[in-house]
N, C-alpha and C positions, 0 to 999 in steps of 0.2 A: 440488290436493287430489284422490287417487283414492279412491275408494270400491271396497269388496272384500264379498261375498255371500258369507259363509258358510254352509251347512247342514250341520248336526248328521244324521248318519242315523239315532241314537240318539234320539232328543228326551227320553228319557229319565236321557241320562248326557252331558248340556252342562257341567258341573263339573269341575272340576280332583279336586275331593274324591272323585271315584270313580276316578281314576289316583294312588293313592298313593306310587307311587314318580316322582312329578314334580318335585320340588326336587331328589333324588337323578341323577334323568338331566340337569338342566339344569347340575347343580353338574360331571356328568363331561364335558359336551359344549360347555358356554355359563357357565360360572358368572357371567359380567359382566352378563347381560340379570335378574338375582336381584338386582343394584344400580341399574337403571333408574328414573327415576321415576314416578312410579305416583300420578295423582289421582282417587282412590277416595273413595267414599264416607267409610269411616272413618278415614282419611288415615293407611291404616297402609301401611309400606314392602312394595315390590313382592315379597321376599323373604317375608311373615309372606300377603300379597294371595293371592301363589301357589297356597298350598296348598285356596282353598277360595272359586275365581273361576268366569266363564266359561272356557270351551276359546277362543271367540275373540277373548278379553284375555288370554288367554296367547300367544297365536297374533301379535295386534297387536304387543305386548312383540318376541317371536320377532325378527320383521320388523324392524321400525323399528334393535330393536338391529343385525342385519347390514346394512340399510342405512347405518347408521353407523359399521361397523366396514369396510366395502368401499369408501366416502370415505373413511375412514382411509387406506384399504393404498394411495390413490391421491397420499396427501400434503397432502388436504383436509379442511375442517370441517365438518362440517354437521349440523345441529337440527331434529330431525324430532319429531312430536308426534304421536299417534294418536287417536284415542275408537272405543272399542266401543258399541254402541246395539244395541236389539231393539223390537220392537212386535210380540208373539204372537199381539195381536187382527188385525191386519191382515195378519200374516204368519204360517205355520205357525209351531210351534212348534219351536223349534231351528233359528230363522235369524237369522241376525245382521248386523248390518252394520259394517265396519269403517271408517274414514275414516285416510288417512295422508296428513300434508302435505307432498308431494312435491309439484313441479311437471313440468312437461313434461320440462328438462333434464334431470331425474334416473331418466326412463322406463328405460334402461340398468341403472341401479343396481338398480331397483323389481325390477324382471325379475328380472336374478339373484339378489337378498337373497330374492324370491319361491322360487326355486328350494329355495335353501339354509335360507330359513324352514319350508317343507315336510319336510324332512330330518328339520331336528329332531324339530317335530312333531310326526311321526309315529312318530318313537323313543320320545316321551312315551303316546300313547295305544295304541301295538300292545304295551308291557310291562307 
């Protein structure tokens, strides 16, 4: 399991719902990570989640999908699972914590899906 520290430099604008063109870049760059599964509170699909989440549950999503798509291109399977979490009171505001179930083997993969998670990402919040 790694855990990943997000901070928000906004702490103002942690939501997807103030990047309104989010579904629109995910559908030109990634549209598969829009059919990920997603256990949300309202247990609505990752697609409907999107538009009006954390940035680092979109971010987790991001990840997890090209780690899965990168064991793909290798010829492998693998089931990776995330959670997003915060505690404001303990931590500033606009920090996050991510958890992905990777193990040690898959440090390689984490790495680069990290790389190419970034990419996106940031296609998503600089538009």
């Amino acid at each position: 399991m790694y855990q990943l520290t997000i901070k928000c430099v906004n702490s103002c604008e942690v939501c997807t719902s103030h990047y309104p063109n989010t579904v629109k870049i995910l559908r030109e760059l990634m549209p598969h990570v829009l059919d990920t599964d997603c256990g949300n509170y309202k247990d609505l699909p990752f697609a409907q989640e999107v538009k009006k989440t954390e940035l680092a549950h979109l971010f987790e999503h991001i990840l997890i999908q090209k780690m899965t798509d990168l064991k793909d291109a290798m010829g492998e399977k693998a089931i990776y699972s995330g959670l997003t979490s915060w505690d404001w009171e303990i931590n500033p505001q606009g920090t996050f914590d991510v958890w992905i179930s990777a193990t040690e083997k898959d440090k390689d993969i984490l790495d680069q899906a990290l790389l190419e998670a970034v990419n996106v990402f940031n296609a998503v919040i600089v538009h």
